[in-house]
C-alpha positions in Angstrom: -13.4 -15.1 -34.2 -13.3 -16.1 -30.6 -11.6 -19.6 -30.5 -12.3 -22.6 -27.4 -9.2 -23.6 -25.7 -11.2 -25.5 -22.9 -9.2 -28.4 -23.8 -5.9 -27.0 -23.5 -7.1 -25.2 -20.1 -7.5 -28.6 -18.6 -4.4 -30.5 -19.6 -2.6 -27.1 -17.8 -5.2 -26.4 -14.7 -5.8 -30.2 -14.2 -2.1 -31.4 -13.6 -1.5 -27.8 -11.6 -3.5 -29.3 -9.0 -2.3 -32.5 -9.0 1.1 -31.1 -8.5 -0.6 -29.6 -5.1 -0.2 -32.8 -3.7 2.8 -34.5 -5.6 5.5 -31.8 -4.9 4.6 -31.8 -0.7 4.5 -35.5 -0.9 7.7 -35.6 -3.0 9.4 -33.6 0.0 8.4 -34.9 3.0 9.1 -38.5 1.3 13.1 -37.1 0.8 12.8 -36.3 4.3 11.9 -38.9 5.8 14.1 -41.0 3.7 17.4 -42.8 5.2 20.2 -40.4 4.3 23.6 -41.6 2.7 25.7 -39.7 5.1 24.9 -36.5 7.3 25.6 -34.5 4.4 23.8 -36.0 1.3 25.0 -34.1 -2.0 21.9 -35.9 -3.6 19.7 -34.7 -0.7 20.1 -31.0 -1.0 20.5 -31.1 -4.9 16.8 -33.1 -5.3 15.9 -30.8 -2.3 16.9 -27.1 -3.8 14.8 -28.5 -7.1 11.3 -29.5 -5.7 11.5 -26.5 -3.3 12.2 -24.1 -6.4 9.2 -26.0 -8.1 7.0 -25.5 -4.8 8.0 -21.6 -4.8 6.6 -21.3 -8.5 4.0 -23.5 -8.4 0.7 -21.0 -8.6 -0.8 -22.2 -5.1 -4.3 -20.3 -5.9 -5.4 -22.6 -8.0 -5.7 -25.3 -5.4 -5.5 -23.6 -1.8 -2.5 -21.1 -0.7 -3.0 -22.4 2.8 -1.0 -25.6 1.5 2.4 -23.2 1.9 1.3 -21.8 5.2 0.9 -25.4 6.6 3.2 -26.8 4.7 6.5 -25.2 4.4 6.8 -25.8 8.8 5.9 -29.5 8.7 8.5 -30.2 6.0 11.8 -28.4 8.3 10.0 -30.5 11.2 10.4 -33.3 9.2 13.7 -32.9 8.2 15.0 -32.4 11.4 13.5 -35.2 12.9 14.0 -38.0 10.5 17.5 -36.3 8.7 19.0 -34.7 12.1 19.9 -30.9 12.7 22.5 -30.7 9.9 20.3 -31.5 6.8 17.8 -29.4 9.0 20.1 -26.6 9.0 20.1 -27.2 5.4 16.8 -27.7 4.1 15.9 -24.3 6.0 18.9 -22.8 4.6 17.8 -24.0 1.1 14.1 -21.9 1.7 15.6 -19.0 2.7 18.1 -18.9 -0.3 15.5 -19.8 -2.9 12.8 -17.0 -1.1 15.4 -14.1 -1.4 16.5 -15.1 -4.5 12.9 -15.1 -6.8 12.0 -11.9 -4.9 15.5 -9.6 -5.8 14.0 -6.8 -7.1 15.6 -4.5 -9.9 18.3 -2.0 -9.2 16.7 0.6 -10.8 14.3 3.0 -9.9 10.4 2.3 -10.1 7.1 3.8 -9.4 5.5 2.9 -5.7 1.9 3.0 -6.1 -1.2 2.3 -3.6 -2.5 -1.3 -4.0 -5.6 -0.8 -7.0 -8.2 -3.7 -5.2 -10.0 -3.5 -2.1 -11.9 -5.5 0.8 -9.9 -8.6 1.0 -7.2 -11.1 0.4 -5.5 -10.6 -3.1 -2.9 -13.0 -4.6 0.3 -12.4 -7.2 -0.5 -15.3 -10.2 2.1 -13.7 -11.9 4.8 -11.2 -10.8 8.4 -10.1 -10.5 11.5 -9.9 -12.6 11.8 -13.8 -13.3 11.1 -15.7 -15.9 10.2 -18.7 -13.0 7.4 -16.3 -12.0 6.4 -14.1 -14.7 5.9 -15.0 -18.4 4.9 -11.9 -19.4 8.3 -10.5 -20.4 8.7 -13.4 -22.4 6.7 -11.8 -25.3 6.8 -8.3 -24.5 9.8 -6.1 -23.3 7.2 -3.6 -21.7 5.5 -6.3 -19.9 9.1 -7.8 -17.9 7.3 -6.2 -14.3 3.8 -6.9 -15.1 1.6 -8.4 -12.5 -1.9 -10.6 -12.3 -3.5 -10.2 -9.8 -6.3 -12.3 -8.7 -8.1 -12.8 -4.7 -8.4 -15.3 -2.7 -11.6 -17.0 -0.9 -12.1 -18.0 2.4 -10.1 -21.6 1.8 -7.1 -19.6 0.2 -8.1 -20.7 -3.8 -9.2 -18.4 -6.5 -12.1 -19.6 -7.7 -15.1 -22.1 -6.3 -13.6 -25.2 -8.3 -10.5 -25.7 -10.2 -11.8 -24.4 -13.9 -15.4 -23.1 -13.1 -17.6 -22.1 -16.7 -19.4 -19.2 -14.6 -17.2 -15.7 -13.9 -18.6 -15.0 -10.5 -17.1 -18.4 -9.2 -14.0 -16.6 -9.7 -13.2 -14.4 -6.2 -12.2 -11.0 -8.4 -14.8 -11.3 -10.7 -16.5 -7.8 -10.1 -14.2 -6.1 -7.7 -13.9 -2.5 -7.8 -10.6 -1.4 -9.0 -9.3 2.2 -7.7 -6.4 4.3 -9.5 -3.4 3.4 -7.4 -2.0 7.0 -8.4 -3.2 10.8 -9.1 -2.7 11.3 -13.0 -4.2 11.6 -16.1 -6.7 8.9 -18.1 -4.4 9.1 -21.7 -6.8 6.4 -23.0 -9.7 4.3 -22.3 -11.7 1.6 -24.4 -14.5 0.0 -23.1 -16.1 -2.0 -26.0 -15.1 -5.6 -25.5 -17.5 -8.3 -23.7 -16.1 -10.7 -21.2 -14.9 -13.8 -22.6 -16.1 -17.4 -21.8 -14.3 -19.2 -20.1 -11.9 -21.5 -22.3 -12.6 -19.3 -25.2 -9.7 -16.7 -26.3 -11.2 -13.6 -27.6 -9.2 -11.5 -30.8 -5.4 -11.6 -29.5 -5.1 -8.9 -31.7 -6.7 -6.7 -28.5 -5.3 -8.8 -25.8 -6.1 -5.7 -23.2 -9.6 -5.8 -23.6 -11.3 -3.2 -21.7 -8.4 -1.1 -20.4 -7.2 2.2 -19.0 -3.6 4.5 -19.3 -3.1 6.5 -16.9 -0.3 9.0 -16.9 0.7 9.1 -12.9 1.1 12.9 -12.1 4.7 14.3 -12.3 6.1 11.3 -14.2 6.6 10.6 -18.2 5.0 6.6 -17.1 2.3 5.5 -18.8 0.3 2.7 -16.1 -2.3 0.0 -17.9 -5.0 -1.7 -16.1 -6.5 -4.2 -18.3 -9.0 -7.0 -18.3 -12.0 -4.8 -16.9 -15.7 -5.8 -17.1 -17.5 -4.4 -20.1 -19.8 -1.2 -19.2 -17.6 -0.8 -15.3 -15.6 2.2 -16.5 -16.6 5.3 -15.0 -13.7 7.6 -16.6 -13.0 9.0 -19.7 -9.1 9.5 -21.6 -8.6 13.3 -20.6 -9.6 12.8 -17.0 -7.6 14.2 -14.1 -7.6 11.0 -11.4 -7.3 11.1 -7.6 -5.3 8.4 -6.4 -7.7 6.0 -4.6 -10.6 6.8 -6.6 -12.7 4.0 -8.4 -12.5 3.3 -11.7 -14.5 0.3 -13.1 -14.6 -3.3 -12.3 -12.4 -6.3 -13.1 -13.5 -8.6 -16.1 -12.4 -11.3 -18.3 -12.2 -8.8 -21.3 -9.5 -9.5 -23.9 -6.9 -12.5 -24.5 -7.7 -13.9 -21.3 -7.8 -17.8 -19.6 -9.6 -16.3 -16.4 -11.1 -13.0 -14.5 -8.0 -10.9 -12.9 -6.4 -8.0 -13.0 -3.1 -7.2 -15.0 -1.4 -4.7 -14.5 2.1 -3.4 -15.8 4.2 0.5 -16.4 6.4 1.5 -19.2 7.7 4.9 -20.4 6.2 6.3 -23.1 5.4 4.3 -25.9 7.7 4.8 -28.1 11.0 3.6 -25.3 8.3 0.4 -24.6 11.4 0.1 -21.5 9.6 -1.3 -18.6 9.2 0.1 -15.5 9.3 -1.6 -11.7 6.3 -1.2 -10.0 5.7 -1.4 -5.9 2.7 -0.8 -3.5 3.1 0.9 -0.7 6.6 0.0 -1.3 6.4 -3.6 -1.3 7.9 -5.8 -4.2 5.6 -8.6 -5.6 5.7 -11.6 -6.8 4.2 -15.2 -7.6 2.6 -16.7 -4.4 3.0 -12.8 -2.5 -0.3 -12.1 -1.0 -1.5 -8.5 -0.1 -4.0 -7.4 2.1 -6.1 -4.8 1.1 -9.3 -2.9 3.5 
């Protein structure tokens, strides 16, 4: 039985957003604050920890232009208020913390073209960490998986914070293309879209999905969440890379329309597999621009 959550989407979405403005304010407030000495221990310690919250803060839920515009004003502020040093520092501090939740596994993965097209698409959940991906959390397979969701024209997911109608969400209805030339191994396309706020069986948290088998390799590739009816391939199919496939949905164990994707090895090894597109490694808060 599909069960409401509504509640629980709130107390998560509603402070989210709040945090939009409390962690900028936070900083710029440490900045412009009268430092102990011209290298304050407390300074870069309270400094590295609201920047590492700012880097995996989801920024689509509110507007992504917030760390565009923001991210400038704060090193400006620091230099002007703390002098060059804690400047120095405090850009020092971003650099680190940027590298460091975007190192990328050692071993190999599988580079693939981006699956969405005709706009501005956002990573709500992506990479190796923990900080930035929960999916790995319950499921080995799923350590590299990604959600994917696009952005409108002020830089936010969705028309309003926790919108009841799908289409106020920017992905809702976007073609998705293979991002490979392989085989369909399996396709379902029997599940409605789920409410908003209201989980669906979490015993088929994929909802309408495809594996794909990506020609010449023993990985199996899952694109999940699609809109009920969208599919327009069958398991058995022989795939061009680039070619469409169905829509995105809110299909499955779901909080919101995007896309998730993730690779593995066969089922049985369940080891999961590093994916790129077109080479590039992504994680939460990467963007990627798609024609």
């Amino acid at each position: 039985m599909p069960r409401s959550h509504r509640g629980s989407l709130r107390l998560m979405i509603y402070p989210m957003a709040i945090l939009t403005i409390v962690i900028p304010l936070l900083l710029l407030l440490l900045a412009a604050a009268k430092p102990a000495s011209s290298i304050d221990p407390g300074f870069i310690l309270i400094s590295a920890i609201l920047l590492c919250a700012f880097f995996v803060y989801r920024w689509d839920i509110s507007s992504y232009a917030v760390t565009v515009l923001f991210l400038p004003a704060y090193i400006a502020a620091v230099f002007l208020f703390r002098g060059t040093i804690a400047g120095a520092i405090a850009f020092g501090l971003i650099v680190l913390l940027w590298f460091l939740l975007r190192l990328r596994p050692l071993h190999k993965g599988l580079d693939l073209d981006f699956p969405l097209k005709g706009g501005l698409f956002y990573i709500a959940h992506g990479g190796g960490s923990g900080l930035s991906n929960y999916h790995g959390r319950f499921a080995r397979s799923q350590k590299y998986a990604l959600d994917i969701t696009q952005l409108n024209s002020i830089g936010a997911r969705a028309r309003g914070l926790l919108p009841k109608e799908l289409d106020r969400y920017r992905i809702y209805g976007a073609h998705v293309y293979s991002p490979c030339a392989g085989t369909v191994i399996a396709a379902f396309d029997g599940a409605p879209d789920a409410l908003i706020g209201v989980l669906q069986n979490q015993h088929a948290p994929t909802g309408n999905h495809l594996w794909i088998q990506p020609e010449g390799t023993e990985i199996l590739l899952i694109l999940a969440h699609l809109q009920p009816g969208s599919l327009l391939v069958k398991a058995g199919d022989t795939i061009l890379a680039g070619q469409l496939l169905a829509r995105v949905g809110n299909s499955g164990h779901t909080t919101e329309p995007h896309l998730h994707i993730h690779a593995q090895l066969e089922p049985g090894n369940r080891i999961p597999v590093p994916l790129t597109f077109r080479r590039r490694w992504l994680v939460r808060n990467s963007i990627f621009w798609s024609h």
